[in-house]
C-alpha positions in Angstrom: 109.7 -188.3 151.9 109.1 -192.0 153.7 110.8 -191.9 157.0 113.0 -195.1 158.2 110.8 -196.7 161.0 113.9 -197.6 162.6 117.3 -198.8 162.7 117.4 -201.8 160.5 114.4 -201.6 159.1 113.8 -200.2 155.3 111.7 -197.3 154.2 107.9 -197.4 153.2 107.8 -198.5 149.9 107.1 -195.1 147.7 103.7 -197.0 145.4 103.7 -194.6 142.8 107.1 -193.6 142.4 107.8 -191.9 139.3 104.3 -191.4 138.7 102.9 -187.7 137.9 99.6 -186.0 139.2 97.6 -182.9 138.1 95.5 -181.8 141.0 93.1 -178.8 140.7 92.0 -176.7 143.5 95.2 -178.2 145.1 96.1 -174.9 147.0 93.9 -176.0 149.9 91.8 -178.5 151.6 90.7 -181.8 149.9 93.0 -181.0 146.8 96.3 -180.1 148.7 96.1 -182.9 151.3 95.5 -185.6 148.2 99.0 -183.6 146.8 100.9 -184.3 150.2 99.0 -187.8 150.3 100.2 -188.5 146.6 103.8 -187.3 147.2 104.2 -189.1 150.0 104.3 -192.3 147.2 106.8 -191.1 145.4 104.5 -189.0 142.9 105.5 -186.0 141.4 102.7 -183.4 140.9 101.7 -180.4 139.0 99.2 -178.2 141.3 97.3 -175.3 140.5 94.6 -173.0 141.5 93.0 -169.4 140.9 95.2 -168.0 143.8 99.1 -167.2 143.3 99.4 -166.9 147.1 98.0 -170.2 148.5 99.5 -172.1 145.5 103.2 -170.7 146.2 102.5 -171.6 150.1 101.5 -174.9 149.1 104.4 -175.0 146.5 107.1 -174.5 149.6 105.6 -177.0 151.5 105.0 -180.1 148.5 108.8 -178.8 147.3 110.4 -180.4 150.9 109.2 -183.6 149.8 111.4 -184.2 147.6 109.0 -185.2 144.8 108.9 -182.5 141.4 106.4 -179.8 142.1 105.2 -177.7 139.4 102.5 -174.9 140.5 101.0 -172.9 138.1 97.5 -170.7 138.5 95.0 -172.0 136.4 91.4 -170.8 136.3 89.4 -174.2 135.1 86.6 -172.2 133.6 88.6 -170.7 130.7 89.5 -173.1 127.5 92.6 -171.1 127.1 93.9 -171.4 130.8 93.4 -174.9 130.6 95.2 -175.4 127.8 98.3 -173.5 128.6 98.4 -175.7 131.9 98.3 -179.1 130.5 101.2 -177.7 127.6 103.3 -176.8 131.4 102.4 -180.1 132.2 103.8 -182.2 129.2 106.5 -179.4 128.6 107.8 -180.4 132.7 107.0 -184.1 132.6 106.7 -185.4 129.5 103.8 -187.5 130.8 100.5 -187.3 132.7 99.5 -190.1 134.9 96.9 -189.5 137.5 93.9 -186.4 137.0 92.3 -185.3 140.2 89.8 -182.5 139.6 89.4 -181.3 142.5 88.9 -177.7 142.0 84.9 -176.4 143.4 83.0 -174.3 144.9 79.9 -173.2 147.2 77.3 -170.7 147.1 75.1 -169.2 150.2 72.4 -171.4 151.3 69.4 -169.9 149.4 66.7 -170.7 147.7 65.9 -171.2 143.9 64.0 -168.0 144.0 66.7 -166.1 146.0 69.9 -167.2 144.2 71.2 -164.8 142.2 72.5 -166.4 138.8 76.1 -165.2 139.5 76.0 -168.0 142.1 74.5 -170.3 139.8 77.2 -169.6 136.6 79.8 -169.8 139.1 78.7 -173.2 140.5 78.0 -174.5 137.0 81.3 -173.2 135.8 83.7 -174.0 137.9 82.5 -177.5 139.3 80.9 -178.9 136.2 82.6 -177.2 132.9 85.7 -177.1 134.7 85.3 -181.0 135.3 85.3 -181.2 131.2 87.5 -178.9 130.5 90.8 -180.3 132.3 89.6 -183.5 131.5 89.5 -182.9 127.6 92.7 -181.1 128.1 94.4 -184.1 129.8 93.2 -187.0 128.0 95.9 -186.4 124.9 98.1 -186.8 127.7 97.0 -190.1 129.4 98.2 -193.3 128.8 97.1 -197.1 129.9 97.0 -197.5 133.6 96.3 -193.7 134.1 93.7 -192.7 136.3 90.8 -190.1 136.1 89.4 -189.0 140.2 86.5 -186.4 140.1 85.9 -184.8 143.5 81.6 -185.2 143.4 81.0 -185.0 147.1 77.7 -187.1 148.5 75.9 -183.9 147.0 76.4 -185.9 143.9 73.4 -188.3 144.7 71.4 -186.5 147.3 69.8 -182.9 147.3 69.9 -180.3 149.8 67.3 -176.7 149.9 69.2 -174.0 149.4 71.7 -175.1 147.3 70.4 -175.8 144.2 73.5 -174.9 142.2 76.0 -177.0 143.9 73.6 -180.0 143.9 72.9 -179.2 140.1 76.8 -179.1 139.1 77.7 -182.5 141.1 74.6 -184.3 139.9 75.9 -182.9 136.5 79.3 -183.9 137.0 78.2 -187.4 138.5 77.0 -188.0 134.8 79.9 -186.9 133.3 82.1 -188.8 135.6 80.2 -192.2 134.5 80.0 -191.6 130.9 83.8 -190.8 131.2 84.4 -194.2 133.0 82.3 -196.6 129.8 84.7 -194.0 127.4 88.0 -195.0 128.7 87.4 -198.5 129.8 88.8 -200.1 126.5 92.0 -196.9 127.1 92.5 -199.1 130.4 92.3 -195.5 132.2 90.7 -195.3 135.6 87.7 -193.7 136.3 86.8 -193.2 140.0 83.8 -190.9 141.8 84.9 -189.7 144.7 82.3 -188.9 147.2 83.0 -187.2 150.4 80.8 -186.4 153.5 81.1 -183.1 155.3 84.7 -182.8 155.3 86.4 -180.0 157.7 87.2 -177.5 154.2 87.0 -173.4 154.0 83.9 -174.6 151.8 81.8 -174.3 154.4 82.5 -170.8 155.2 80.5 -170.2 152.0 77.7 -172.6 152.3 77.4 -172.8 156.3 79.3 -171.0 158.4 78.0 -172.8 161.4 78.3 -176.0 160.5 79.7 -178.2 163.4 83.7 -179.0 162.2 84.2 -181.0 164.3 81.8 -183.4 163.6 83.7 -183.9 159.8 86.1 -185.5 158.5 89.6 -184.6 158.0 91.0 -183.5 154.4 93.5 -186.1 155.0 91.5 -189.0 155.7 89.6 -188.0 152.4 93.0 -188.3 150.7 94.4 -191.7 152.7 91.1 -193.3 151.0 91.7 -191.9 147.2 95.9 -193.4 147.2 94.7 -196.7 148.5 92.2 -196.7 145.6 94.8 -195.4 143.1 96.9 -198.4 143.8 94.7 -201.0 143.4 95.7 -204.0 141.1 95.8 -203.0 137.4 93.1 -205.6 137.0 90.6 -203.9 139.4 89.4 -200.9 139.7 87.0 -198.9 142.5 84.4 -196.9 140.3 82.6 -195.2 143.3 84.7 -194.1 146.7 81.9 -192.6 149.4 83.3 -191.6 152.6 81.4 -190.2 155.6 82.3 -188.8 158.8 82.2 -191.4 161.6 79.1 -189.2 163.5 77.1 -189.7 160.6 74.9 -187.1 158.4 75.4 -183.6 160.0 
């Protein structure tokens, strides 16, 4: 919750009090500080991810907020788990006002001819179908003045070698994300593309173990950017959110 800055004074005013937030991937990193980032407004949320044990950690934590919490393992590549989440979601809330798809993941650095097509389905799966999935899930939920954030990454515009199927699924989800956004415009829901630089995430442990963390950004600052987006004006929106680290390109 807000803290008083001091005698006298009044709290931080919560922005989007009231409001609820489905975050994927939210057990961790990017998705879980955009949670904290989110409840810190007064928004209650509904997290999930694959893992029981980081979701109930993050659960305790989010629950001493004193915003709603409901956490409930959801694997984004399955029609059916999808749908069971988003009936928890209206079932607890009654409502759905902010999307966040967050959830993603990384393959080792190798090269077309070396990447075995487990990697590939999972990175197609998970960071692109996944995208669609909760999307199509949520939108019977949404109402005017919602908003939609996909978590692209700056892999969403450029290519790196050796990771062909992470570049593929974010340039894939890039195109979804903007034919989403010309969709929804006459709905009035929100439609933003969020782009993070190297950001300090257990990702890397996958995709390059000796990357230089402390050259990245912090998850937080990622999600510090995405709330002052969310609460623009109603009559403005902020279609495309890149953020890089303050060295530059690692």
């Amino acid at each position: 919750m807000a803290r008083a800055s001091g005698a006298g004074q009044s709290r931080k005013p919560q922005r989007l009090r009231g409001k609820v937030a489905l975050i994927t991937g939210a057990s961790r990193g990017i998705g879980l500080a955009i949670a904290h980032a989110l409840a810190a407004e007064g928004c209650h949320l509904a997290i999930t991810g694959r893992s029981q044990a980081p979701l109930k950690k993050a659960l305790r934590k989010l629950e001493k907020t004193g915003v709603r919490v409901l956490a409930r393992p959801c694997d984004v590549r399955d029609p059916g788990s999808v749908a069971s989440l988003l009936r928890a979601v209206q079932e607890e809330f009654n409502r759905l006002d902010i999307l966040v798809n967050n959830a993603g993941v990384a393959h080792p650095n190798l090269h077309v001819d070396k990447l075995r097509f487990e990697y590939w389905s999972e990175a197609i799966d998970t960071n692109l179908t996944g995208t669609f999935l909760v999307t199509h899930y949520a939108l019977a939920r949404m109402t005017r003045g919602g908003a939609i954030v996909n978590n692209l990454s700056t892999a969403s515009r450029k290519a790196f070698a050796g990771s062909s199927a992470y570049v593929a699924s974010k340039h894939g989800a890039l195109g979804l994300t903007d034919t989403l956004r010309e969709e929804l415009r006459p709905r009035g829901i929100r439609v933003i593309a969020l782009m993070p630089g190297a950001t300090d995430t257990e990702l890397w442990n996958t995709l390059w173990p000796q990357a230089p963390r402390r050259k990245m950004m912090s998850p937080d600052s990622v999600a510090t950017a995405v709330v002052n987006a969310l609460i623009l004006p109603s009559d403005s929106t902020l279609e495309e959110l890149t953020i890089r680290p303050a060295a530059g390109t690692l």
